[in-house]
GUZABA-350269 format. One record per residue (C-alpha): residue number from 1; residue in three letters; x, y, z. Coordinates in steps of 0.25 Angstrom, whole numbers. Example, Ala and Ser with C-alpha at 12.3 -4.5 7.8 and 13.67 -1.06 7.14 Angstrom:
<atoms>
{atom 1,Ala,{49,-18,31}}
{atom 2,Ser,{55,-4,29}}
</atoms>
This chain:
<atoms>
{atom 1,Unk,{0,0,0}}
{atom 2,Unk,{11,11,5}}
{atom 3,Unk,{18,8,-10}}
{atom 4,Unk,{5,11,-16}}
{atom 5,Unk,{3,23,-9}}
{atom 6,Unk,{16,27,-13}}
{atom 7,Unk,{17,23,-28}}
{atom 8,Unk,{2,32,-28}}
{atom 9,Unk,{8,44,-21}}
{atom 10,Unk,{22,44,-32}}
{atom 11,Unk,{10,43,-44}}
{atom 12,Unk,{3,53,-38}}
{atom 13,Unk,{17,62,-38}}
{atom 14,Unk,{20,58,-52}}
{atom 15,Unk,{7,62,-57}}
{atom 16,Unk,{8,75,-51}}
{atom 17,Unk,{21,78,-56}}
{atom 18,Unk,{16,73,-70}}
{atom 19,Unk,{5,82,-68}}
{atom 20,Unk,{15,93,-67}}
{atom 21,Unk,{22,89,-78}}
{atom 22,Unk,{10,92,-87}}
{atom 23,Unk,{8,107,-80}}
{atom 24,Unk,{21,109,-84}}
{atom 25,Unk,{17,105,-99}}
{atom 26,Unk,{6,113,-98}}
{atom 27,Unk,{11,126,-95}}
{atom 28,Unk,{21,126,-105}}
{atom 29,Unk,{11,123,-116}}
{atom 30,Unk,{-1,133,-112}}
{atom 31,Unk,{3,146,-111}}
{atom 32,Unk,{-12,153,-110}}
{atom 33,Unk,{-16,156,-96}}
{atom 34,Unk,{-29,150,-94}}
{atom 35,Unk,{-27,137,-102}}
{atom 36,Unk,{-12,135,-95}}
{atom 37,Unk,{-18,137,-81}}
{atom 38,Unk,{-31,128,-82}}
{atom 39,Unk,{-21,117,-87}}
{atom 40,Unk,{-12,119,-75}}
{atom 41,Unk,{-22,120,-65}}
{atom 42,Unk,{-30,107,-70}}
{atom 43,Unk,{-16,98,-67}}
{atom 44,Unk,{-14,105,-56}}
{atom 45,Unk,{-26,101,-51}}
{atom 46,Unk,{-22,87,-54}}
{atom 47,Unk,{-9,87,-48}}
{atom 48,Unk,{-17,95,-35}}
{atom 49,Unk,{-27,85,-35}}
{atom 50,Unk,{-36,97,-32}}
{atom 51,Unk,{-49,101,-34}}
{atom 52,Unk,{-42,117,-39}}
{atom 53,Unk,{-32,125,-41}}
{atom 54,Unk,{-31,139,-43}}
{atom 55,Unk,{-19,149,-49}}
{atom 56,Unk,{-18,162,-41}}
{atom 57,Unk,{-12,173,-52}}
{atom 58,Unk,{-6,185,-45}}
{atom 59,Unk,{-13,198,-53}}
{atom 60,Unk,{-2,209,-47}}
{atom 61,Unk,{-11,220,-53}}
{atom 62,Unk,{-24,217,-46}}
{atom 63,Unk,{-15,209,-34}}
{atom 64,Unk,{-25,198,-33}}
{atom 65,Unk,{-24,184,-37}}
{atom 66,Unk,{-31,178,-47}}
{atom 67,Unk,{-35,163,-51}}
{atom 68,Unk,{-30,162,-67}}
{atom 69,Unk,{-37,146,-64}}
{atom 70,Unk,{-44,141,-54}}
{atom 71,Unk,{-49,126,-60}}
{atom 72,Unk,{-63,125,-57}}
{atom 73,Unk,{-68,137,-56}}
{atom 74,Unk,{-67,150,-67}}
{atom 75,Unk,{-55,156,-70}}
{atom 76,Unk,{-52,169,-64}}
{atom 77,Unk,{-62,168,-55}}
{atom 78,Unk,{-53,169,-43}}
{atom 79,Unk,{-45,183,-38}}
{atom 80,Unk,{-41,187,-24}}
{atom 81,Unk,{-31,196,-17}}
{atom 82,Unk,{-16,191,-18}}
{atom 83,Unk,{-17,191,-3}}
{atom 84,Unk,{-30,183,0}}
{atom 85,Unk,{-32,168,3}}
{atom 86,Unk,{-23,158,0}}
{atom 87,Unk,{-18,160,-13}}
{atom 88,Unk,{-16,174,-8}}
{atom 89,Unk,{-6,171,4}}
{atom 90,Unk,{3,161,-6}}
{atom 91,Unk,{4,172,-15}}
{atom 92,Unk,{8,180,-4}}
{atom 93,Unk,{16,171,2}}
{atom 94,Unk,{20,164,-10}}
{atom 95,Unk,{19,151,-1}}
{atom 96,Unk,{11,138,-4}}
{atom 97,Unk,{-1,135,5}}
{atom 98,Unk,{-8,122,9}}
{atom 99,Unk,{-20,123,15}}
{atom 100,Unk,{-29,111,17}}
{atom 101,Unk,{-40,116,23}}
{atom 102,Unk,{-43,131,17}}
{atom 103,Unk,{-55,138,26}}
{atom 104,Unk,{-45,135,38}}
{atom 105,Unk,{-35,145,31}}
{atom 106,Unk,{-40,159,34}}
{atom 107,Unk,{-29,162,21}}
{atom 108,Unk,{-41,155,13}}
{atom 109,Unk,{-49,165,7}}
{atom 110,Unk,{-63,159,6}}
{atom 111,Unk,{-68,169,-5}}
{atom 112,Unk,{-61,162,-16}}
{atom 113,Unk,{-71,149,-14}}
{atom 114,Unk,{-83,156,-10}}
{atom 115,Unk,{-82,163,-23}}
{atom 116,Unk,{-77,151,-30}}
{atom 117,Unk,{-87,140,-23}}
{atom 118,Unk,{-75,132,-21}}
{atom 119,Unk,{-71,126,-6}}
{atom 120,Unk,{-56,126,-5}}
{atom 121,Unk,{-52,115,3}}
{atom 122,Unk,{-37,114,4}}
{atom 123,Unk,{-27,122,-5}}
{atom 124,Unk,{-11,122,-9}}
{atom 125,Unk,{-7,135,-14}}
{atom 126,Unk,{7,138,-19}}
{atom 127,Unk,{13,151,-24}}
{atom 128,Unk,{17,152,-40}}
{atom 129,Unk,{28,158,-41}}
{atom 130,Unk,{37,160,-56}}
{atom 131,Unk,{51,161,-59}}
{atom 132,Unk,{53,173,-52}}
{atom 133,Unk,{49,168,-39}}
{atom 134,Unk,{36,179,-42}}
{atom 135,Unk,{21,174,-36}}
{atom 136,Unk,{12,175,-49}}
{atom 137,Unk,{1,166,-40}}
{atom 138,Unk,{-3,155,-33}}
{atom 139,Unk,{-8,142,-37}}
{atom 140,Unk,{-16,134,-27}}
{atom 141,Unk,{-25,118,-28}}
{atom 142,Unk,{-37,119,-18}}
{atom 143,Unk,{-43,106,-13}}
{atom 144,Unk,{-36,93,-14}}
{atom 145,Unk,{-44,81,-20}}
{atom 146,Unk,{-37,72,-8}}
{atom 147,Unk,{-31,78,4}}
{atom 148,Unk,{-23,89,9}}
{atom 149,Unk,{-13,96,1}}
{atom 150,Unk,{1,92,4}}
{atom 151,Unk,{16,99,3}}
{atom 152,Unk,{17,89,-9}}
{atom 153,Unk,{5,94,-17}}
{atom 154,Unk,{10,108,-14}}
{atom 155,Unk,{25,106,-20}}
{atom 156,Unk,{18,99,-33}}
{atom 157,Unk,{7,112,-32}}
{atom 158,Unk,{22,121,-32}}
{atom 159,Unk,{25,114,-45}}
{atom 160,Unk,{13,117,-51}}
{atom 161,Unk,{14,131,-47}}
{atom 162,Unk,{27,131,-54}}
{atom 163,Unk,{20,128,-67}}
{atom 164,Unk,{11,136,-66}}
{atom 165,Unk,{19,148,-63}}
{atom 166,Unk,{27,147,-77}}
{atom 167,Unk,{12,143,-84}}
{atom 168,Unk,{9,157,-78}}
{atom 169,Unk,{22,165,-82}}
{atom 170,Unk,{22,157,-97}}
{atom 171,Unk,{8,162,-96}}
{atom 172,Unk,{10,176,-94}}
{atom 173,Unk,{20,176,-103}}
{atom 174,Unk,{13,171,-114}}
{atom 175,Unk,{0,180,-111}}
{atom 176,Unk,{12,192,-113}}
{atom 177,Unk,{18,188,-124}}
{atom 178,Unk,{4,187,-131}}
{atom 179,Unk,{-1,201,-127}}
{atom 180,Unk,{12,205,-131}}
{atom 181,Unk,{11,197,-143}}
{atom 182,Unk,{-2,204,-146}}
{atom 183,Unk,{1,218,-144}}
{atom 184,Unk,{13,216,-153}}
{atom 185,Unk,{4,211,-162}}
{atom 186,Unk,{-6,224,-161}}
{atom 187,Unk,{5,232,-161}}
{atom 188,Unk,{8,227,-173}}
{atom 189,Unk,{-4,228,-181}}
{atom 190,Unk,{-5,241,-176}}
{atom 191,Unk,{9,247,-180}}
{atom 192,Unk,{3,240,-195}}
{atom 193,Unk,{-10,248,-193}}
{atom 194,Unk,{-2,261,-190}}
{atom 195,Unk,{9,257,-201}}
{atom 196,Unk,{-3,257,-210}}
{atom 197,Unk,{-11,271,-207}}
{atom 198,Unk,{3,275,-207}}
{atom 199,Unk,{5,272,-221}}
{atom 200,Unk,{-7,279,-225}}
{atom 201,Unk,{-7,292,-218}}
{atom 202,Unk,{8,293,-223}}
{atom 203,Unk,{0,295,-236}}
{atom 204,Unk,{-8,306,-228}}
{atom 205,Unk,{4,313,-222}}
{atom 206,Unk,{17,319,-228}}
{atom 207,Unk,{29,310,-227}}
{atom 208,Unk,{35,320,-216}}
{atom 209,Unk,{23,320,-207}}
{atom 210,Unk,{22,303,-207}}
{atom 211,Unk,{38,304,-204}}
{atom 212,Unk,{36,315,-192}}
{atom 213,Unk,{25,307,-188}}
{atom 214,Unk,{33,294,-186}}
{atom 215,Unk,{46,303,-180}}
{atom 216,Unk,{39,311,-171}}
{atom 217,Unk,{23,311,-170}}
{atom 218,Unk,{24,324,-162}}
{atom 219,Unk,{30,334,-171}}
{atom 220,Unk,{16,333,-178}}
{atom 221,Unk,{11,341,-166}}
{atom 222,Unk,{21,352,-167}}
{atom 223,Unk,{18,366,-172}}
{atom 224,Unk,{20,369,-187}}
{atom 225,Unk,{35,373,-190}}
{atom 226,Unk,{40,384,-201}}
{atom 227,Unk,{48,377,-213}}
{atom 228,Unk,{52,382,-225}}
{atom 229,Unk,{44,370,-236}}
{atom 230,Unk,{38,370,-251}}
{atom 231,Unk,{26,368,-253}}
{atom 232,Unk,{20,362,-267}}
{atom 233,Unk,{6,363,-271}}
{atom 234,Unk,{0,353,-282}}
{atom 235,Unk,{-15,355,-286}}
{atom 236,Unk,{-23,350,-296}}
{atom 237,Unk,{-27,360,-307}}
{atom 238,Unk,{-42,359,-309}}
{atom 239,Unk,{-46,350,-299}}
{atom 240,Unk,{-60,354,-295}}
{atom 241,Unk,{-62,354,-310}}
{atom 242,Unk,{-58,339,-311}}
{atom 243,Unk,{-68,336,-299}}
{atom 244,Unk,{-78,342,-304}}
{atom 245,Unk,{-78,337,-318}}
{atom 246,Unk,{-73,322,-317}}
{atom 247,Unk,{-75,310,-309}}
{atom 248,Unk,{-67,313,-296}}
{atom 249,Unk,{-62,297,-295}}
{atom 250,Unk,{-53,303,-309}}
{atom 251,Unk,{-49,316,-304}}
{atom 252,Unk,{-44,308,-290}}
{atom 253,Unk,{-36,298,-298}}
{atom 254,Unk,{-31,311,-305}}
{atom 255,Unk,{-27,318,-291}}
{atom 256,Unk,{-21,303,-287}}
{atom 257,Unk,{-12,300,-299}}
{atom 258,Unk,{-5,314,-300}}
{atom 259,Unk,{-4,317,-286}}
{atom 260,Unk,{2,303,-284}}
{atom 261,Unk,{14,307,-294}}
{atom 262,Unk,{15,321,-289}}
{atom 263,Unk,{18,316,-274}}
{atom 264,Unk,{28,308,-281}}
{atom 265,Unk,{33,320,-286}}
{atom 266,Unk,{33,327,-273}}
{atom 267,Unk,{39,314,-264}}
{atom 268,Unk,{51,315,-274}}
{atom 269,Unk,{55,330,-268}}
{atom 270,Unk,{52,328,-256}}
{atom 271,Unk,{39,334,-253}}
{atom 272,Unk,{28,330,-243}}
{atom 273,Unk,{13,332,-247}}
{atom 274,Unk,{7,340,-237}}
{atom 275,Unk,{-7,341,-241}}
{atom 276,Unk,{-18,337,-249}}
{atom 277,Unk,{-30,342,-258}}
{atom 278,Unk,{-39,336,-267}}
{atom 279,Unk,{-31,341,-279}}
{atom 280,Unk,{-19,347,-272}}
{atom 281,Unk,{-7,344,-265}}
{atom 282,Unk,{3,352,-255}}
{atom 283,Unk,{18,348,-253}}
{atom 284,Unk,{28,352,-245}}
{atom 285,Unk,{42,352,-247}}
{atom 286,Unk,{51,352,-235}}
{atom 287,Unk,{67,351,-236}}
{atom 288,Unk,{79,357,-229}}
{atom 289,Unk,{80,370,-237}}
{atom 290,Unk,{68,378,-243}}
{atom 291,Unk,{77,377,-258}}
{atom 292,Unk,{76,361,-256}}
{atom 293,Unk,{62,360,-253}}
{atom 294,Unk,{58,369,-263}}
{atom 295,Unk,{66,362,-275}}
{atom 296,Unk,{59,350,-271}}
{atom 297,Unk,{47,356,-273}}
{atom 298,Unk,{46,362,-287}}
{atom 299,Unk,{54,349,-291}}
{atom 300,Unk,{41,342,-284}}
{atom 301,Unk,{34,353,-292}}
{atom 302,Unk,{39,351,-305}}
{atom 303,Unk,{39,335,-305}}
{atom 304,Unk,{24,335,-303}}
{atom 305,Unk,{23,344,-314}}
{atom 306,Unk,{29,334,-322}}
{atom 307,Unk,{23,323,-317}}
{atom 308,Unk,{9,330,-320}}
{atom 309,Unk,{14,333,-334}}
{atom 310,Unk,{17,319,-334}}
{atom 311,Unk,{4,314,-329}}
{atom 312,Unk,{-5,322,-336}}
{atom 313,Unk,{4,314,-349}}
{atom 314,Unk,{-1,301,-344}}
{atom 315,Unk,{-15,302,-338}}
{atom 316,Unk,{-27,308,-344}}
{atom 317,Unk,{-41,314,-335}}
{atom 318,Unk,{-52,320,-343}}
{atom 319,Unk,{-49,334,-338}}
{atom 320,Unk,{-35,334,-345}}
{atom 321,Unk,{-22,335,-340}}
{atom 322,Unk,{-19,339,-324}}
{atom 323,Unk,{-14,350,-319}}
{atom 324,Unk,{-8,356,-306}}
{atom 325,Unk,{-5,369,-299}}
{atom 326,Unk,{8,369,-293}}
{atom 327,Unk,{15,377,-281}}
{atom 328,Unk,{27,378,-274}}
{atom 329,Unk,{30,388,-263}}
{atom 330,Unk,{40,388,-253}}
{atom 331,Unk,{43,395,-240}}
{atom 332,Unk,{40,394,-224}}
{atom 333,Unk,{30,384,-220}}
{atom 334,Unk,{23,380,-208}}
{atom 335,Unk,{24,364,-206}}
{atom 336,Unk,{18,354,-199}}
{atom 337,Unk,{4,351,-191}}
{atom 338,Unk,{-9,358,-196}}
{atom 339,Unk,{-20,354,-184}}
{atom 340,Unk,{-33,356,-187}}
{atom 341,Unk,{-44,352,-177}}
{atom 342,Unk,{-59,348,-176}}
{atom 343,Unk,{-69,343,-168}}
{atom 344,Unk,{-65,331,-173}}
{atom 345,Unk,{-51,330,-172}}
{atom 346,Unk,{-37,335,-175}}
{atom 347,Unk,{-31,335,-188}}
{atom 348,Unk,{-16,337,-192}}
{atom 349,Unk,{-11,341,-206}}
{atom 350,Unk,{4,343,-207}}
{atom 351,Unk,{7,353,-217}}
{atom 352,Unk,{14,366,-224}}
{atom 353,Unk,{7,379,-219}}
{atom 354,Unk,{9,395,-222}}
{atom 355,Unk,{11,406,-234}}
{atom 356,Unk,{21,393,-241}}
{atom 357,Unk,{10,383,-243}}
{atom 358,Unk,{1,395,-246}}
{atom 359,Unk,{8,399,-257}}
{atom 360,Unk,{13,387,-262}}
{atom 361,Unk,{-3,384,-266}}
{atom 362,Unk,{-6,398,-271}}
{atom 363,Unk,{6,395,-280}}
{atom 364,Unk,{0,381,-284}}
{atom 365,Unk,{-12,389,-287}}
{atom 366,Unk,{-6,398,-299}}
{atom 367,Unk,{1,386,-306}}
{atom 368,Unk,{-8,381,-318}}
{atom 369,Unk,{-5,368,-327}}
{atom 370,Unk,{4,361,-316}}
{atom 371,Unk,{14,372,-316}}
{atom 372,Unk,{23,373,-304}}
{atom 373,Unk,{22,387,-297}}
{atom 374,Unk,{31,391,-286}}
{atom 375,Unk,{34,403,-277}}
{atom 376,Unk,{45,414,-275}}
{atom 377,Unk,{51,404,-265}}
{atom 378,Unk,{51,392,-272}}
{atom 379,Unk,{58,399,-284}}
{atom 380,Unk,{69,403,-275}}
{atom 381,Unk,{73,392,-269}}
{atom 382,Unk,{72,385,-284}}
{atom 383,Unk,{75,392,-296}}
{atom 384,Unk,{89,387,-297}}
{atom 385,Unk,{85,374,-301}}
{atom 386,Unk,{70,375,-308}}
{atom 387,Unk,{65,382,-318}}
{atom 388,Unk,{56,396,-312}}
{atom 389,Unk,{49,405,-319}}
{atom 390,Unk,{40,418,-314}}
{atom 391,Unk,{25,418,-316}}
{atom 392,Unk,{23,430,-307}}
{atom 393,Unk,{20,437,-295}}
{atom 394,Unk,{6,430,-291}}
{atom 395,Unk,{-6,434,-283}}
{atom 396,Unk,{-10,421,-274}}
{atom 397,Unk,{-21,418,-268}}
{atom 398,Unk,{-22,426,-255}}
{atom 399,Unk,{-8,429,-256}}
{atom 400,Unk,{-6,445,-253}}
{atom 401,Unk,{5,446,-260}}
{atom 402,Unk,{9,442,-276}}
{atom 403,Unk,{19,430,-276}}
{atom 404,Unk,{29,427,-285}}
{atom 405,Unk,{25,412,-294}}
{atom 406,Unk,{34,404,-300}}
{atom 407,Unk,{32,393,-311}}
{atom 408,Unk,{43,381,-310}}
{atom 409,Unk,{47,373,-324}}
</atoms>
């Protein structure tokens, strides 16, 4: 019989330590928390041979602790006061406790089974700590199937704790990489979306404003500063006659196919379209010396007019050939932000403003059959390498005093 007894009792111990075998296989092949834990718990409970056990989690922000599993009743269910019962005082502790009868312990806080409708006989609760020697919990077994808990079932409970300490830190781990993971991955899509709408308004905005945007965002909301520019103005001659007369699906695939070979023109020298109308274009021309800029802007100038010549050779609209008014002034100019606000918002135009970019229209005006007119400054600063003749001193369009125009060739 004693040889029975004792062949039973070293089965017994093999099948536990089997059983802790397969916890150990376990938590290196589940890393989701609620899947991993219900695993661990049920072979706990077969090692136990208890009716429950229950994982204590420390949550350090709300300083309570909370049951991630508690087989046989709902997860989550239990939460108390890092300090209360018995879990409490090992986590405080951080020492095991074996209690084999409960309501004689006034540690025992009553609550927990008054709220779970649970009657906690006995208990063997042990501290979990991880690598660090860090308490991240308790895990505890309540009411043994046969007997009292004894010193042996709590080193095999010990082991388990082991376990499930790594479970928890893999756990973590994982759950930080994938929120990491996921982040990255909205990060992602949205530095696509916003390299997207950057594209596009980059065909909204000159190439300057997209490049101080990326540098230095604030600059935008600066005051305006004084520079010495050029400015080019390109208009449609007869453009209201074209909308009023012919399909205005023709006359915009008119504006598109010249004004996509004039922006050439103007992207060759350097220029920055600054704005925009129906049939009209302003560009600014910005270099190191007012001489430079304004060469590259009658050379602007005088491609388009060729390239209009060039156009008119190749397509044909039923109004005839296009033409363009043309001018080019250059002087001191005002650059940067235009804010203009609403009721419904605020609205920023970065632009060219004062008597320069005035002019330089009035002067686009006069011109006639896409002939480039420019002003006494301009002529200045190139007559050594272009072709300038005199066409008068000219009454502009609220302009007090006559100004001298030029036509370029």
């Amino acid at each position: 019989m004693g040889r029975r007894k004792e062949d039973f009792v070293i089965r017994k111990r093999n099948k536990r330590f089997q059983n802790l075998y397969t916890i150990g296989q376990t938590i290196t092949s589940e890393l989701k928390m609620e899947t991993l834990f219900n695993l661990v718990m049920e072979q706990t409970n077969q090692i136990m041979e208890t009716e429950r056990s229950t994982l204590f989690l420390y949550d350090a922000y709300a300083e309570e602790l909370w049951s991630l599993v508690a087989t046989g009743i709902k997860k989550n269910q239990i939460r108390i006061k890092k300090d209360s019962g018995l879990a409490g005082w090992v986590f405080q502790n951080k020492k095991k406790l074996m209690i084999n009868d409960t309501y004689q312990d006034s540690r025992f806080n009553l609550e927990v089974d008054r709220r779970t409708g649970f009657r906690t006989k006995n208990i063997l609760c042990v501290p979990v700590f991880n690598r660090d020697g860090t308490c991240l919990g308790t895990l505890e077994v309540l009411n043994r199937r046969e007997g009292n808990f004894e010193n042996e079932d709590a080193e095999f409970l010990e082991s388990i704790s082991d376990y499930v300490a790594i479970a928890v830190e893999n756990s973590r781990l994982y759950e930080d990489i994938k929120t990491y993971t996921e982040r990255l991955e909205r990060a992602i899509v949205l530095a696509e979306k916003l390299e997207r709408v950057k594209t596009l308004l980059r065909k909204f905005v000159p190439d300057s404003v997209a490049k101080l945007v990326e540098e230095s965002p604030d600059t935008l909301a600066r005051e305006k500063v004084s520079m010495e520019v050029s400015v080019l103005f390109i208009d449609i001659q007869g453009f209201s006659s074209f909308m009023e007369k012919y399909d205005q699906r023709l006359v915009n695939d008119m504006v598109e196919k010249h004004f996509s070979k004039y922006l050439l023109c103007v992207g060759r020298h350097g220029g920055e379209l600054n704005e925009t109308s129906g049939d009209g274009l302003m560009v600014m021309f910005k270099s190191d010396t007012l001489a430079q800029h304004a060469q590259n802007a009658v050379a602007a100038g005088l491609e388009i007019v060729a390239e209009n010549r060039k156009l008119n050779q190749e397509i044909a609209y039923p109004w005839g050939a296009v033409h363009l008014h043309l001018g080019v002034n250059s002087g001191t100019a005002y650059v940067g932000t235009t804010r203009m606000k609403s009721l419904t918002g605020e609205r920023l135009t970065y632009t060219a403003t004062g008597l320069v970019t005035v002019l330089a229209a009035r002067i686009g005006q006069l011109s006639e059959n896409t002939q480039l007119f420019i002003g006494e400054k301009t002529k200045s600063m190139i007559e050594d390498s272009f072709c300038c003749h005199f066409i008068g001193n000219c009454q502009l369009k609220n302009i007090s005093e006559r100004t001298p125009i030029y036509h370029v060739d």
